[in-house]
C-alpha positions in Angstrom: 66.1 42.3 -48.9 69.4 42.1 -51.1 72.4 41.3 -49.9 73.9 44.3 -49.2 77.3 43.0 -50.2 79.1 42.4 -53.5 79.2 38.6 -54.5 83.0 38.8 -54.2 83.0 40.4 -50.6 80.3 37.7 -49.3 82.5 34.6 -51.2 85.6 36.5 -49.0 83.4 36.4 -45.9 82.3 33.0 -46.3 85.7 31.7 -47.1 86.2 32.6 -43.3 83.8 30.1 -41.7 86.0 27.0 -40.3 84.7 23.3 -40.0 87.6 22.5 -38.0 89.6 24.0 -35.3 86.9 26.6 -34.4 86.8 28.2 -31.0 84.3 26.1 -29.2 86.0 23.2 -30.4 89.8 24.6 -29.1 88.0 26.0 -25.8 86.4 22.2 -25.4 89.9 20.4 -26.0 91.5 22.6 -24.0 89.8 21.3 -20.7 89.4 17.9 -21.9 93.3 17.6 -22.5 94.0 19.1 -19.0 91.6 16.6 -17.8 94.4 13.9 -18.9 91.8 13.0 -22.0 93.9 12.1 -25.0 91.8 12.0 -28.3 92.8 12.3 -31.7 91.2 14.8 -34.0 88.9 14.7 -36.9 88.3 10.8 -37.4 88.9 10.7 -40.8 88.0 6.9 -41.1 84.8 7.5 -39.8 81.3 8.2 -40.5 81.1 12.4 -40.3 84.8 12.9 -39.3 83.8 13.8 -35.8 86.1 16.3 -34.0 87.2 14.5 -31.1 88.0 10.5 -31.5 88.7 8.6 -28.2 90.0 5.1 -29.3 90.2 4.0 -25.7 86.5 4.4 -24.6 84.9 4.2 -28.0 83.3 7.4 -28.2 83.0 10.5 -30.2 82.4 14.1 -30.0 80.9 16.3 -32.0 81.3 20.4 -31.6 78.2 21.6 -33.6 77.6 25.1 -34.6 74.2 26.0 -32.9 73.2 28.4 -36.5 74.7 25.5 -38.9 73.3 22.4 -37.0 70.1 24.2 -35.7 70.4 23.8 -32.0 66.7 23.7 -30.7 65.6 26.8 -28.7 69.5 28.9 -29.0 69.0 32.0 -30.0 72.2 31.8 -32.3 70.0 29.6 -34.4 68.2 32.2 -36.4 66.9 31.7 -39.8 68.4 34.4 -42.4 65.9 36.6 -44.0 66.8 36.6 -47.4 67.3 33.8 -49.5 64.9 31.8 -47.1 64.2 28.8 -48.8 68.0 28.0 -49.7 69.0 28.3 -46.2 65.8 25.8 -44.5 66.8 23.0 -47.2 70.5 23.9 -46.7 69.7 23.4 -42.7 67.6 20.4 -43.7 70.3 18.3 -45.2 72.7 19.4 -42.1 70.6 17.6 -39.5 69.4 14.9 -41.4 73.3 14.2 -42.4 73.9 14.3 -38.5 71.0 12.0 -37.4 72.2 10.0 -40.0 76.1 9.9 -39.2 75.1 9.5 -35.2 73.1 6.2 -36.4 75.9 4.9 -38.4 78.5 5.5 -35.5 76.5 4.0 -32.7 75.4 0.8 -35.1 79.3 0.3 -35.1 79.4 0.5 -31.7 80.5 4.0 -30.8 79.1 6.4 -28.4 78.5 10.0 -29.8 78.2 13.2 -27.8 77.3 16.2 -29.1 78.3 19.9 -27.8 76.9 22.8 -28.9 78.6 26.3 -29.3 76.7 27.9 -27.0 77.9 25.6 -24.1 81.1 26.3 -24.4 81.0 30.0 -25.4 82.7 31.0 -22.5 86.0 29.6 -20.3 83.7 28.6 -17.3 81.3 27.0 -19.7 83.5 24.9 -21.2 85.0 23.9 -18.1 81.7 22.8 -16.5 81.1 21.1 -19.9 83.9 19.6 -20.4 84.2 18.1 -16.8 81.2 16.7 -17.4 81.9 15.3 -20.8 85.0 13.5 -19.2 83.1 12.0 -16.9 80.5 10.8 -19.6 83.2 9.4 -21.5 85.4 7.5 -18.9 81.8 5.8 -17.4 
Protein backbone atom coordinates (compact mmCIF):
# COMPACT_ATOMS: atom_id res chain seq x y z
CA UNK A 1 0.00 0.00 0.00
CA UNK A 2 1.67 3.65 -0.66
CA UNK A 3 1.86 5.99 1.60
CA UNK A 4 -0.92 7.95 1.15
CA UNK A 5 0.97 11.13 2.13
CA UNK A 6 3.43 13.35 0.34
CA UNK A 7 7.17 12.82 1.42
CA UNK A 8 7.09 16.41 2.77
CA UNK A 9 3.73 16.02 4.86
CA UNK A 10 5.09 12.54 6.45
CA UNK A 11 8.93 14.28 7.14
CA UNK A 12 6.31 17.18 8.90
CA UNK A 13 4.54 14.46 10.75
CA UNK A 14 7.49 12.69 11.81
CA UNK A 15 9.28 15.75 12.91
CA UNK A 16 6.44 15.63 15.71
CA UNK A 17 7.46 12.42 17.47
CA UNK A 18 9.44 13.46 20.87
CA UNK A 19 12.22 11.31 22.56
CA UNK A 20 12.04 13.51 25.43
CA UNK A 21 9.43 15.09 27.53
CA UNK A 22 6.61 12.95 26.10
CA UNK A 23 3.36 12.47 27.94
CA UNK A 24 3.94 9.26 29.76
CA UNK A 25 7.15 10.42 30.68
CA UNK A 26 5.57 14.03 32.22
CA UNK A 27 2.42 11.95 33.61
CA UNK A 28 5.23 9.51 35.39
CA UNK A 29 7.35 12.50 36.89
CA UNK A 30 4.53 14.12 37.96
CA UNK A 31 3.65 11.48 40.70
CA UNK A 32 7.13 10.55 41.35
CA UNK A 33 7.95 14.30 42.20
CA UNK A 34 4.82 14.53 44.48
CA UNK A 35 6.09 11.45 45.97
CA UNK A 36 9.16 13.73 47.33
CA UNK A 37 11.40 11.77 44.44
CA UNK A 38 13.94 14.20 43.13
CA UNK A 39 15.71 12.92 39.93
CA UNK A 40 17.45 14.67 37.32
CA UNK A 41 16.52 14.22 33.69
CA UNK A 42 18.03 12.70 30.68
CA UNK A 43 21.47 11.29 32.11
CA UNK A 44 23.51 12.60 29.62
CA UNK A 45 26.80 11.02 31.01
CA UNK A 46 25.28 7.81 30.74
CA UNK A 47 24.83 4.85 28.73
CA UNK A 48 21.25 5.51 26.73
CA UNK A 49 20.53 8.91 28.46
CA UNK A 50 17.75 7.45 30.49
CA UNK A 51 14.83 9.79 31.40
CA UNK A 52 14.86 9.78 35.01
CA UNK A 53 18.48 9.68 36.86
CA UNK A 54 18.29 9.21 40.75
CA UNK A 55 21.86 9.88 42.02
CA UNK A 56 20.83 9.00 45.54
CA UNK A 57 19.62 5.35 45.05
CA UNK A 58 21.55 4.57 41.99
CA UNK A 59 18.86 3.79 39.64
CA UNK A 60 17.39 4.68 36.41
CA UNK A 61 14.27 4.84 34.55
CA UNK A 62 13.41 4.38 31.39
CA UNK A 63 9.82 5.60 29.70
CA UNK A 64 9.69 3.36 26.53
CA UNK A 65 7.29 3.80 23.84
CA UNK A 66 5.37 0.47 23.62
CA UNK A 67 5.24 0.87 19.28
CA UNK A 68 9.15 2.08 19.23
CA UNK A 69 10.54 -0.30 21.89
CA UNK A 70 8.15 -3.24 21.03
CA UNK A 71 6.41 -3.88 24.29
CA UNK A 72 5.52 -7.64 24.30
CA UNK A 73 1.80 -8.45 23.95
CA UNK A 74 0.49 -4.21 23.94
CA UNK A 75 -1.57 -3.72 21.33
CA UNK A 76 0.05 -0.28 20.60
CA UNK A 77 2.90 -2.37 19.28
CA UNK A 78 1.68 -3.04 15.86
CA UNK A 79 3.92 -3.60 12.93
CA UNK A 80 3.19 -1.06 9.99
CA UNK A 81 2.05 -2.52 6.79
CA UNK A 82 4.02 -0.92 4.34
CA UNK A 83 7.59 -0.62 4.20
CA UNK A 84 7.71 -3.94 6.43
CA UNK A 85 11.09 -4.92 6.39
CA UNK A 86 12.52 -1.21 7.22
CA UNK A 87 10.37 -1.05 10.19
CA UNK A 88 11.33 -5.05 11.84
CA UNK A 89 15.18 -4.10 11.33
CA UNK A 90 14.47 -0.50 12.45
CA UNK A 91 12.54 -2.25 15.71
CA UNK A 92 15.54 -4.68 15.79
CA UNK A 93 18.26 -2.33 16.45
CA UNK A 94 15.76 -0.45 19.14
CA UNK A 95 15.70 -3.45 21.44
CA UNK A 96 18.93 -4.77 20.92
CA UNK A 97 20.37 -1.02 21.67
CA UNK A 98 18.16 -1.25 24.94
CA UNK A 99 19.25 -4.76 26.13
CA UNK A 100 22.43 -3.55 25.44
CA UNK A 101 22.37 -0.07 27.28
CA UNK A 102 20.43 -1.97 30.38
CA UNK A 103 23.64 -4.31 30.56
CA UNK A 104 26.10 -1.52 30.45
CA UNK A 105 24.14 0.40 33.31
CA UNK A 106 23.73 -2.42 35.69
CA UNK A 107 27.58 -3.63 35.05
CA UNK A 108 28.31 -0.07 36.50
CA UNK A 109 26.25 -0.69 39.19
CA UNK A 110 22.98 0.96 38.50
CA UNK A 111 19.53 -0.42 38.73
CA UNK A 112 17.23 0.19 35.55
CA UNK A 113 13.54 0.15 35.48
CA UNK A 114 11.62 0.35 32.65
CA UNK A 115 7.92 1.75 32.14
CA UNK A 116 6.05 1.42 29.31
CA UNK A 117 3.47 3.87 27.81
CA UNK A 118 0.71 1.91 28.23
CA UNK A 119 1.18 1.90 32.08
CA UNK A 120 0.95 5.16 32.49
CA UNK A 121 -1.56 6.16 29.75
CA UNK A 122 -3.92 7.32 32.12
CA UNK A 123 -3.69 9.62 35.60
CA UNK A 124 -4.73 6.54 37.82
CA UNK A 125 -2.24 4.49 35.97
CA UNK A 126 0.50 6.41 36.57
CA UNK A 127 -0.25 6.92 39.94
CA UNK A 128 -0.48 3.25 40.76
CA UNK A 129 2.74 3.01 38.78
CA UNK A 130 4.52 5.44 40.02
CA UNK A 131 3.82 4.58 43.69
CA UNK A 132 5.08 1.48 43.00
CA UNK A 133 8.11 2.57 41.21
CA UNK A 134 9.01 4.81 44.38
CA UNK A 135 8.85 2.15 46.36
CA UNK A 136 11.14 -0.03 43.99
CA UNK A 137 13.52 2.70 44.02
CA UNK A 138 13.84 3.72 47.74
CA UNK A 139 14.14 -0.38 48.70
Amino acid sequence: MADFLSPAERSERMSRIRGKNTRPELALRKVLHRLGLRYRLHGAGLPGKPDLVFPRYKAVVFVHGCFWHRHAGCSIATTPKSNTPFWLEKFEKNVSRDVRVTSQLEESGWRVFVIWECEVSSSAKASNVGENLARLIRA
